[in-house]
N, C-alpha and C positions, 0 to 999 in steps of 0.2 A: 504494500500500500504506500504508493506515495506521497510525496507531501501536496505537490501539485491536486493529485485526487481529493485526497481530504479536502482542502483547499474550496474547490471548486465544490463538492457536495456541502460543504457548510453554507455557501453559498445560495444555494437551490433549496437548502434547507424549508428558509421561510422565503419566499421567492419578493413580496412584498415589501419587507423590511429592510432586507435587502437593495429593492429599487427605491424606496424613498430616502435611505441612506446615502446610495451615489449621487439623485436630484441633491440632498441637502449638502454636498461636497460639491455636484458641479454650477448650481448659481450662485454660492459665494467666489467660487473661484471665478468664473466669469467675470462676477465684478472684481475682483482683486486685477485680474489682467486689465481690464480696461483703467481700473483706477489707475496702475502704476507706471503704465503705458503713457496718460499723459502727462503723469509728474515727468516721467524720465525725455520725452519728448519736449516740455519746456527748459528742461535742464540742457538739453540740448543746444536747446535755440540761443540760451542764456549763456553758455558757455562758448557760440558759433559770433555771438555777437560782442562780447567781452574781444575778443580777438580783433574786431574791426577798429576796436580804437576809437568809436565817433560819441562827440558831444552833440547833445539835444539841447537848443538853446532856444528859448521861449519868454514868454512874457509871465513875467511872476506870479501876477495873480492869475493869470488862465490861458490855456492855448488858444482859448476860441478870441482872446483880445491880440491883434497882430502887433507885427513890426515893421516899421519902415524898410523900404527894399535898402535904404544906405547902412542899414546894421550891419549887412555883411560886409560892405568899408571897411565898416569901425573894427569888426572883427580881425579883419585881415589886416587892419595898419597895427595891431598891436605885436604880429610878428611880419614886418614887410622881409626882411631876407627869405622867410621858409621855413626857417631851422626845427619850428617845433611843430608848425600846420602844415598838413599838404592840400586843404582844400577847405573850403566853404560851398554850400549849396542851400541856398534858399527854397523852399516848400509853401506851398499855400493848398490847403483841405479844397478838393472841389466837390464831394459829395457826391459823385454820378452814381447813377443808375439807368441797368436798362431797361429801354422804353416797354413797356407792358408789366414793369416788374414791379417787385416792393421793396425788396436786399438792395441797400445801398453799397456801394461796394467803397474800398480804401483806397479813393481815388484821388491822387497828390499830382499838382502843377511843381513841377521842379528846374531849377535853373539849368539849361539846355548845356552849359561848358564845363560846367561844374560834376555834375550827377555820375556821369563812367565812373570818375574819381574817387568821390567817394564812397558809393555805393558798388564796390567792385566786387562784393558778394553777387551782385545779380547776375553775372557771370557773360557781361557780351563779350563775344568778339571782336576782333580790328574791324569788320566787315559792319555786327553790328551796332560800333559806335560812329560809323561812318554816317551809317542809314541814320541814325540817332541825332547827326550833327547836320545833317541834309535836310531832311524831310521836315517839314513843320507840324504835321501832325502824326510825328510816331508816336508811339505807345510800347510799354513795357509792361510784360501781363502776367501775373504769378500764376503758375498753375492750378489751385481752386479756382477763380474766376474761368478762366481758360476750358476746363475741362467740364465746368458748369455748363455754361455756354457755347462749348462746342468749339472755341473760336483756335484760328488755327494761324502761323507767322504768313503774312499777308493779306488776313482776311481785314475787313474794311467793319469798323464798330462802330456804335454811337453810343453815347451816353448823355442822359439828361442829367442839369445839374439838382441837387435838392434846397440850396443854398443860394440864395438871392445873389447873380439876379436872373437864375434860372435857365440857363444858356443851353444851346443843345450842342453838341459836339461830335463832331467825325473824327474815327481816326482809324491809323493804319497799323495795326500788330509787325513788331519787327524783333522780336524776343518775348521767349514764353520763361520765365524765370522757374528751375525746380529746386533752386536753394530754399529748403523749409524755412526760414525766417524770412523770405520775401514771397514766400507759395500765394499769401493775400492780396498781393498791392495792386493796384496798376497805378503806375505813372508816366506823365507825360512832360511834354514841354512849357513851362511858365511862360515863354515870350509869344508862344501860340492863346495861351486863355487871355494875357492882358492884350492880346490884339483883337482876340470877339469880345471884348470886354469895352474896348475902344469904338467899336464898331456899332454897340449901341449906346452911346455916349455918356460909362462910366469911365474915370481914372481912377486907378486902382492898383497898383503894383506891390503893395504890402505883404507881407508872409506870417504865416503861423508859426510857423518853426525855420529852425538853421540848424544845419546837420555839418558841425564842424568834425572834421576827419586831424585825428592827428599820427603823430610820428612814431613815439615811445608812449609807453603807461606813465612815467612821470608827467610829459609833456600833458597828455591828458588833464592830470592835476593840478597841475600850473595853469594851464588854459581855462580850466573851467574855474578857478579862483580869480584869474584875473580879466576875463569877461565879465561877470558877475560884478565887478567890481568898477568895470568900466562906464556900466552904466546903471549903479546903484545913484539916486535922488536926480533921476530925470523923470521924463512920463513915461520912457520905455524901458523900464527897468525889468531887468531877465535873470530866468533863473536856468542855471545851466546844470546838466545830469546827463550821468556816460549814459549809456544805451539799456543797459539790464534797467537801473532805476525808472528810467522813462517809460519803458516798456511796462517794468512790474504798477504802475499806476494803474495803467487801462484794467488790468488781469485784478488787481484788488478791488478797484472799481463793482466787479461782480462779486466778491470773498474773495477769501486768502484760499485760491482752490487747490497750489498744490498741498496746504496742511490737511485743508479738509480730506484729501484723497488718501493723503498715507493713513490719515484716521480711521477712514472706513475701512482702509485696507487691513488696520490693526484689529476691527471688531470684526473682518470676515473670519478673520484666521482665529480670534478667539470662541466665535459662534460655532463653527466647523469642530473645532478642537473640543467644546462641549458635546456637541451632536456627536462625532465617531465614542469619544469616551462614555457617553451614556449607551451608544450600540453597543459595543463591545461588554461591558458591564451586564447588560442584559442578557446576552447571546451565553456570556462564559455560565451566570447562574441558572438557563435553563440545561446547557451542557453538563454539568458538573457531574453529574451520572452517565454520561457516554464517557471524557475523559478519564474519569474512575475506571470505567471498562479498558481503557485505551493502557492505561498504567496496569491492570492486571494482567494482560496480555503480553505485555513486554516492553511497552513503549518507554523511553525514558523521558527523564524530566524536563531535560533541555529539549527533547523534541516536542512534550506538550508544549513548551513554553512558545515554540518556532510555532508551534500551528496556529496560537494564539496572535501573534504578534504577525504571523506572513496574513491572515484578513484581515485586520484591521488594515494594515496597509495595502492589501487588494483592494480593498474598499475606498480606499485614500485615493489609486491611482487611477482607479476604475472611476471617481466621482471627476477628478482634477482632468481628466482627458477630456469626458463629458463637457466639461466647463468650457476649457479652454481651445481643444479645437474647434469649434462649431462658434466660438467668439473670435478666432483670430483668422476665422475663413470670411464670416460675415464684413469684419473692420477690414480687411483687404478686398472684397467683392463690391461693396458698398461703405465706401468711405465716410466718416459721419463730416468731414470737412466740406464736404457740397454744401451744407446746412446753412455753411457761410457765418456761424457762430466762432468767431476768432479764437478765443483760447482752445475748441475744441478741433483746430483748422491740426494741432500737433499731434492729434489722437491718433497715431497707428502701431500695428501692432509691433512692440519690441522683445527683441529675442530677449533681453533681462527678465522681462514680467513673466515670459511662458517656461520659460529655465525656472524661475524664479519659483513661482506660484507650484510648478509641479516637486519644487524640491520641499518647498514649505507643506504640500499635500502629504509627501512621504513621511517628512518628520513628526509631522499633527497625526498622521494613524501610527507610525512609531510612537508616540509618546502616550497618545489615548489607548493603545493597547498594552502600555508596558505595564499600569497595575492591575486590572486583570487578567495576565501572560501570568504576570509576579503570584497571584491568587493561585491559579492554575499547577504551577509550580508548587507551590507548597502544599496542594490538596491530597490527604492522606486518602486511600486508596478505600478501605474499612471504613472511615467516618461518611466520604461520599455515598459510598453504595447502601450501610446502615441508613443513614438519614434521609434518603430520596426512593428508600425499598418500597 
């Protein structure tokens, strides 16, 4: 009799309890992968963008109050040789959407000589900074948007603005961005919006934000203390923050999601860890008169203890499959980033969470089955079979 056998007949045993034991292993785990999936996925992005170096420079009390187009002057005459900036790029919010739609999309008017530079995450080419420096109405299109909408390098867009003074817009895709921390954007050309802007007679060439790019991590620090500084007790006075900080705003704006996730991810595994431990516990004291049998016949102790401790973690691995692959088939088949909800644009599936989540499966039925294995083990052969005759 193998162990395997055994195994599998305890299983069939009670066929029921059995399948509601794997459900209660594989929808925690489900959510455990998808929770840690997108902590590890902003962690990502946060540690993709720490590397670029770039200052977020705004206006202190709020993004939505702009800046003069001469900020970025000011910014750049405070290092005129180069030594610690290699770029400034002005940004203005345009709020488009497409026509029949409701999803506004992260649609930014950006300084046409500037933007290659410092956004060189977005990954053009010599080819596509050319077309980018040519064309007046290119466009640059993260992959969510893109694959939303179907739209492909070449094709010909429009976007409505949401934001007064409601402009409608053409343009031409000439890069599809797959770098995850720009999968959302699309951006365009600034000196194309302030010329439809001109054209129904607003002047307007002010910006939201300045995306200073620097050299070194010191420089960064120095920059952002003495920007700040430059234009502390005027009317446009700014507050500058690297990229992670600026970013973690919008993302807290909705909660602090990724604590909330490791949270629930701590109560999945403490709920699970309850559930196999109270199976197991049940299973060993309706058994405890076949094991008695098992030991009279010859079995030894260390192998009742193995038959106890290999379901429990059957059960563990059998519930965590369930969970996880049928979660990490769906999050790649259908991506929840269509949604167009931005913190959840990072949600796919990563090999840490399914490693992860199936290693924590194994130990949670290792551990819910170690004290009664431990029971099992010490059950005297006479007092089982007396007491359950």
């Amino acid at each position: 009799m193998t162990l395997s056998y055994v195994l599998m007949q305890n299983l069939r045993r009670n066929p029921l309890r059995s399948v509601l034991t794997t459900v209660a292993f594989a929808l925690p785990m489900a959510v455990f992968v998808a929770a840690i999936s997108l902590v590890v996925g902003l962690i990502q992005i946060g540690q993709s963008a720490a590397k670029e170096l770039r200052l977020a420079v705004h206006h202190k009390t709020t993004i939505t109050n702009s800046l003069p187009e001469g900020t970025r002057r000011k910014i750049e005459g405070l290092d005129p040789q180069g030594r610690r900036l290699r770029a400034v790029c002005g940004m203005r919010w345009f709020g488009g959407r497409v026509p029949n739609t409701q999803n506004t999309l992260t649609s930014l008017a950006s300084d046409v000589d500037t933007f290659c530079e410092v956004h060189q995450d977005a990954g053009l080419t010599p080819d596509e900074e050319q077309a980018w420096l040519r064309e007046r109405t290119a466009c640059v299109v993260g992959r969510i948007p893109a694959e939303k909408h179907g739209w492909k390098v070449g094709d010909r867009v429009t976007l409505e603005s949401t934001v007064p003074p409601y402009l409608s817009l053409e343009f031409r895709v000439i890069k599809i961005m797959t770098e995850a921390s720009r999968a959302n954007y699309f951006y365009f050309r600034r000196d194309y919006l302030v010329e439809s802007m001109n054209q129904v007679g607003i002047e307007d060439s002010r910006c939201n934000i300045f995306w200073v790019k620097c050299r070194t991590p010191e420089d960064l620090r120095t920059l952002q203390r003495d920007i700040d500084a430059e234009f502390a007790n005027t009317p446009d006075e700014t507050k500058s923050e690297d990229e992670n900080a600026f970013g973690a705003n919008f993302v807290q704006a909705l909660g602090d999601i990724p604590s909330l996730m490791q949270a629930m991810a701590v109560v999945v595994v403490i709920v699970v860890a309850l559930v196999a431990a109270n199976t197991m516990m049940m299973s060993v004291r309706e058994r405890a008169r076949e094991l008695a049998v098992f030991k009279a016949i010859g079995f030894h102790s260390r192998r009742i203890f193995a038959i106890v401790i290999g379901e429990s973690m059957m059960l563990a691995l059998i519930g965590a499959l369930l969970g996880v692959v049928p979660t990490a088939a769906l999050l790649t088949m259908f991506p929840v980033r269509r949604l167009g909800f931005v913190p959840l644009a990072s949600l796919e599936v990563s090999p840490i969470a399914v490693v992860g989540s199936i290693g924590i499966a194994l130990l949670v039925g290792l551990l819910a089955g170690f004290w009664p294995a431990y029971q099992a083990l010490r059950l005297r052969t006479v007092d089982a079979l007396r007491y359950l005759a």
